[in-house]
Structures are given as C-alpha cells and as structure tokens.
N, C-alpha and C positions, 0 to 999 in steps of 0.2 A: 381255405388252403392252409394245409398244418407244415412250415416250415423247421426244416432245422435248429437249433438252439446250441448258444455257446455259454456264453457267459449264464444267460439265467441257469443253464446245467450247472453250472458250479457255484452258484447261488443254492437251489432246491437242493445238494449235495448237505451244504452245512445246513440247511436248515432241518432234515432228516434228521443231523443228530450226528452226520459222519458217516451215512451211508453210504457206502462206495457202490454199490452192486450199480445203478443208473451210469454215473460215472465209468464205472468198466464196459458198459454196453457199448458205449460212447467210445473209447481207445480200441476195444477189443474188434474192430470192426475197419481194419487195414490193409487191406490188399496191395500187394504189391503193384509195381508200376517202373517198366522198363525205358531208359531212352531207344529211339529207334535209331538205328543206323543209317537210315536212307528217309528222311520225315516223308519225302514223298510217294511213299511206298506204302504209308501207315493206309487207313481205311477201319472206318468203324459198322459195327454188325450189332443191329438190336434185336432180341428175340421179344416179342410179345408174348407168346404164350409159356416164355419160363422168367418175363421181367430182367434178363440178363442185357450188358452189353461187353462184346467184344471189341477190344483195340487189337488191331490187328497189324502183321507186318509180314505181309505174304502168307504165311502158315504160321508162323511165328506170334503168338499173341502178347503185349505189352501189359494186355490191363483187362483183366477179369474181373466185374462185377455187377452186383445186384442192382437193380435198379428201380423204380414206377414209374406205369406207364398209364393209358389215358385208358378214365371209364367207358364205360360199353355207348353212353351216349354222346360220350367226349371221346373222341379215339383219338389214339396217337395215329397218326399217318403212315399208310404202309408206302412201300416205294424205295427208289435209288434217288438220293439227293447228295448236296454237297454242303459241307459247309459255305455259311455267307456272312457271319459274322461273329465275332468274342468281343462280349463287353462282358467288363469284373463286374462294375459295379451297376449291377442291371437293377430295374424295378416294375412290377408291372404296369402295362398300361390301361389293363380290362379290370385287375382285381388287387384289391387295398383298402385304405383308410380312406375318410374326409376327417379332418382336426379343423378345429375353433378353438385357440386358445387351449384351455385341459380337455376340451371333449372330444375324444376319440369315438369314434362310429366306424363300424367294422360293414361296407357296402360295394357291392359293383362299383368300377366307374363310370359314370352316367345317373347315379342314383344319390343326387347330390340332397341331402338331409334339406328341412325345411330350413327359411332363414338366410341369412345373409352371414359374408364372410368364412363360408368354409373351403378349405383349399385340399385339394385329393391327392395322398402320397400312396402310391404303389406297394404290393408287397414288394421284399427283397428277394431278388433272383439271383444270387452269386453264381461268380464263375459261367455267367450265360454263352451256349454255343446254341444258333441260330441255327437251322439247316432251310426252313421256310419260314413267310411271315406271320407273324405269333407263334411260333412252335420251333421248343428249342430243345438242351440239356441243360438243367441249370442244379445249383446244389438248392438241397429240400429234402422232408422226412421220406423215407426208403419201408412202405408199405411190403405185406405179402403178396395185395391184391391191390389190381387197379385203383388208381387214387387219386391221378391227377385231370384237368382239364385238356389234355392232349400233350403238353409238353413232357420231358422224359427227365424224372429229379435222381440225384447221385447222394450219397453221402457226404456229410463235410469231408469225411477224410479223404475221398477218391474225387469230389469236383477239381479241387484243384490241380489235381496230377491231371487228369483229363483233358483240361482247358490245357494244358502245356504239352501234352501229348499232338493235339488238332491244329489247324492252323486254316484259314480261310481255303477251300478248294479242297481241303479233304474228304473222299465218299464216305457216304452215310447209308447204311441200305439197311431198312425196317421191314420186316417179316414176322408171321406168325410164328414160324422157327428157322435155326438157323444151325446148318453142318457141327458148328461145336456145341450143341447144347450135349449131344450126346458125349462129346470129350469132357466136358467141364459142369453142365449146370447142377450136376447132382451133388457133385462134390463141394459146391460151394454155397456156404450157408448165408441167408441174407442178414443186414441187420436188425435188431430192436429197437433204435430209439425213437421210433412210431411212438413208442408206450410211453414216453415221460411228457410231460403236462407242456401246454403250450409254452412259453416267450411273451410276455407282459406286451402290450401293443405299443405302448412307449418307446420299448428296446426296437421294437418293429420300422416303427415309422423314422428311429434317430439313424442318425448319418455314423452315431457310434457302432451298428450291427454290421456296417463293411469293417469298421478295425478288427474285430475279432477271426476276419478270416483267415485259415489256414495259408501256406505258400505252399506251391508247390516242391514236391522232395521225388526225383525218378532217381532210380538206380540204374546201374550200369554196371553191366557182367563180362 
C-alpha cells in the first residue's frame, strides 16, 4: 500500500537539488471544499468507474474530487451505507509493519516474521471515515487506476476537508456511476503524487507521521 507523503516530500525536494516540480504536484492539487448549511442534508456519492467522489448538499456539491478505489479482486463495495465512524488517527489492522528493534519488515498482519519479540504496527490511515467494517475513506496516494484494497483514499489536501464535511450517519451511496459525473468528472483533473518515491518506513511506523497532517480549512460563501 503506497500512502501519502509529507514530510519525506520536503525532504526528496532539497535533496533534488531545489526541485520544485514534485513539490508543486503536491499544493497544486486543492479543491475546494464548502461548509454545508444544513450538515444533515450533506450525503456522499462515489463513482467507480470515473474514481470521483461527490459531497453533496441536495444538488448543491461541497466537495469534488478525485479519488482510488478497490482493485477488480479487491473492490470497493457497491451499495447505500452510512457512515459509522471517524477516527484521525487510524492505522491498519490487516496491512503494516512488524519492528524488532531497527528491523522493519514490510508484511500482512498475521505474517508475523521468524523469531521472537516483534510487535506489528499498522500502516497510517489518516483522516479515517468508516461506512462498513474494514472499508473506509481515508487519506492515501490518489492513483488513475484502481489501487487500493477496497477502501477509498483521498488526497492530503482534501482528507481532511472531507473528514469535517461527514459526521457519523451520513449517506454514502457507491456506484459504478453516478448523475454528476457527467456535470463534473471531465473537468476535473486527478492528482500526481502517485509518482514520487515512497516515505522511509521509519517515518511510517512513528507516531510523528499523524503531526504532519493537514487541518481542516472549508469555506463559506
């Protein structure tokens, strides 16, 4: 699983020499994000077959963007659900590390390395909204093409607008397509930062890869 990156981004930045272009994929990639006027009004809409999700506020949409969803033998779930839970600082419980000391081992969990004393830490799921169990939206790299194990990852920039957008009980309704793609999905380009080099496992496993996350920022019109 190829998550997101903050810090090490601005690490590989200087170490290019001062190359921004990574860096700019990285900001250039902001979609707006409205507060709703009625939160119980909101409702969320994933398209599968154009990776979009819509926040929704009757006709009215808060929050357009790109997203990934589950490979063809991992699928994200089709259906009308609700949310059922937001935890920030998520982690997984099927896919992570086991650490001993400095050795990091990159494995399922269940697949506990030979030996004694290793203890299994999760990848990082930031920003996690639950709708079923195991299968959320969390922040994570934003493919063009199916990518995850069924859950549905958002950019840094738009997880956390997202997570502040939802709130426990709000619809979720996953489809192959969905009435605005044909308003919205063409016109909205997804991101790159697929393409820059993973996040050290280190930064992975520490407890320092939640400080670096975004806060939520909605506007209001």
């Amino acid at each position: 699983m190829n998550l997101t990156r903050i810090s090490f981004v601005i690490l590989a930045v200087l170490l290019m020499g001062g190359c921004a272009e990574p860096q700019q994929r990285m900001a250039s990639y902001n979609p707006p994000a409205y507060c709703p006027k009625n939160p119980s009004d909101v409702k969320v809409k994933v398209s599968l077959s154009k990776q979009m999700v819509y926040v929704m506020e009757g006709a009215k949409p808060l929050l357009i963007t790109a997203c990934s969803v589950g490979l063809p033998n991992k699928p994200t779930p089709k259906g009308h659900f609700v949310v059922t839970e937001k935890i920030a600082h998520k982690r997984s419980g099927s896919y992570g590390f086991y650490v001993r000391g400095n050795e990091i081992v990159s494995a399922p969990a269940g697949k506990r390395p030979a030996g004694l004393n290793w203890r299994y830490v999760g990848y990082p799921m930031p920003y996690w909204v639950g709708f079923l169990p195991g299968y959320g939206f969390h922040q994570g790299d934003v493919w063009p093409v199916p990518r995850t194990h069924g859950c549905i990852r958002l950019h840094q920039n738009v997880a956390p607008n997202f997570w502040a957008l939802v709130r426990v009980g709000t619809p979720v309704i996953i489809a192959e397509n969905q009435a605005e793609d044909l308003l919205y999905a063409a016109k909205h380009p997804h991101p790159r930062d697929y393409l820059l080099p993973d996040p050290p496992n280190a930064l992975l496993i520490s407890p320092d890869w939640f400080k670096t996350l975004k806060s939520p920022h909605l506007s209001s019109e």
